[in-house]
C-alpha positions as CSV (number, residue, x, y, z in Angstrom):
1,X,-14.4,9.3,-4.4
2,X,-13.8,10.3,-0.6
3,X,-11.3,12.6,0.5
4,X,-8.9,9.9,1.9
5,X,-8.9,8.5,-1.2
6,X,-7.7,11.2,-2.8
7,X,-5.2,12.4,-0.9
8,X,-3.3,8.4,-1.2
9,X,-4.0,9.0,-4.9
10,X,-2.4,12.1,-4.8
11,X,0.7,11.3,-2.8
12,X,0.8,7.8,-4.5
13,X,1.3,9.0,-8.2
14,X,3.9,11.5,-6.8
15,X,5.4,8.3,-5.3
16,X,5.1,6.6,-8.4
17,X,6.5,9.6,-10.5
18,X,9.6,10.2,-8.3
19,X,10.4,6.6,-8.2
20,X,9.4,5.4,-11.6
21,X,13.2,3.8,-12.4
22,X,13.1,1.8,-9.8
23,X,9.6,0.6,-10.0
24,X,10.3,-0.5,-13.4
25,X,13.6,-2.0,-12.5
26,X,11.7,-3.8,-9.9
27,X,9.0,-5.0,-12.3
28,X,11.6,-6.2,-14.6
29,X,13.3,-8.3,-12.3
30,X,9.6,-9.8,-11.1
31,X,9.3,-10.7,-15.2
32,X,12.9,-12.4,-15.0
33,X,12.2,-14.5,-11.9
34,X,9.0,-15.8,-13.1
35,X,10.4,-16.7,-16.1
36,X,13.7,-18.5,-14.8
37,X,11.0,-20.1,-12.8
38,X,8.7,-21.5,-15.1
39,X,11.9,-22.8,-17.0
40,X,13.3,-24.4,-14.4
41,X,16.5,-22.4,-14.4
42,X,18.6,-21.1,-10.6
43,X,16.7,-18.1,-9.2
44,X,19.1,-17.4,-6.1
45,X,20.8,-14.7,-7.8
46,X,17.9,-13.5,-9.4
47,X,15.9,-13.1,-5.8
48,X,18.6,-11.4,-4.7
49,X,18.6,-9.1,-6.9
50,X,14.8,-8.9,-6.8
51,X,14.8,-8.2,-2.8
52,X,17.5,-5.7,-3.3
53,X,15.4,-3.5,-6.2
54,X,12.4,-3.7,-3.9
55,X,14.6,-2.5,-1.2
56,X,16.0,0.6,-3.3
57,X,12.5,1.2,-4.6
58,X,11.0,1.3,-1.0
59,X,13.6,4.1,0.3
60,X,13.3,6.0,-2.4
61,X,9.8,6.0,-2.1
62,X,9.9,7.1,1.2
63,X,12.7,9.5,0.9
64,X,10.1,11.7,-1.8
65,X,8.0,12.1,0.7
66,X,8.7,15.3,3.2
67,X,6.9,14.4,7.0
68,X,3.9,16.7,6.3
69,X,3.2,14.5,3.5
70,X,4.1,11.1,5.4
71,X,1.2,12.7,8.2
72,X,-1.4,13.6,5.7
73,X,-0.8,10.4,4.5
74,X,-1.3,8.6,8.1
75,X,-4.2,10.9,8.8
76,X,-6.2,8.5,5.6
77,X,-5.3,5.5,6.7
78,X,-8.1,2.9,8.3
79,X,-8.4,-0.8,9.6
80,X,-11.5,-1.3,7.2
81,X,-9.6,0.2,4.2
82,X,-7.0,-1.6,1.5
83,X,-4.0,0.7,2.7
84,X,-3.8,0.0,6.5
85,X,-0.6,1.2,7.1
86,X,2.5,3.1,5.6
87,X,4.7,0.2,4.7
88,X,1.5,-1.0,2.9
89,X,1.2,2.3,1.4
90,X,4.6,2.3,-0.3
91,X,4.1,-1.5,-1.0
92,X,1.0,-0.4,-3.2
93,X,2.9,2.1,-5.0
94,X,5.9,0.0,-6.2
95,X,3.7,-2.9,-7.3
């Protein structure tokens, strides 16, 4: 494993550690809309909710981060590479 990878591992599980509520809130909801989905019930209220947990799980995510992290971070990131940018850095995390 390369040095860039381990530094987004590194900062990802302290992401994932600091914001493990909300990630499984989020994942939760996720369940609930595909299920309402598949049986053919009103999602509306349920995407709401869905948007707003991914919202509350993204800022908290980036909140447990101090900016010497957030630049190590940047320093890792490529165009060839999964994680091309920050938001799809945090995106990884929550998922």
């Amino acid at each position: 494993m390369d040095k860039a990878k381990k530094i987004q591992d590194f900062y990802a599980n302290k992401v994932k550690d600091a914001c493990r509520p909300e990630i499984r809130r989020y994942g939760a909801l996720q369940l609930a809309v595909f299920k309402a989905k598949r049986a053919g019930e009103d999602i509306s209220a349920l995407k709401q909710e869905l948007e707003n947990a991914r919202r509350e799980a993204m800022r908290k995510a980036i909140a447990c981060l101090d900016e010497h992290e957030h630049f190590e971070v940047i320093a890792t990131l490529s165009d060839n590479g999964k994680i091309r940018s920050m938001p799809d850095f945090f995106k990884n995390c929550i998922i």
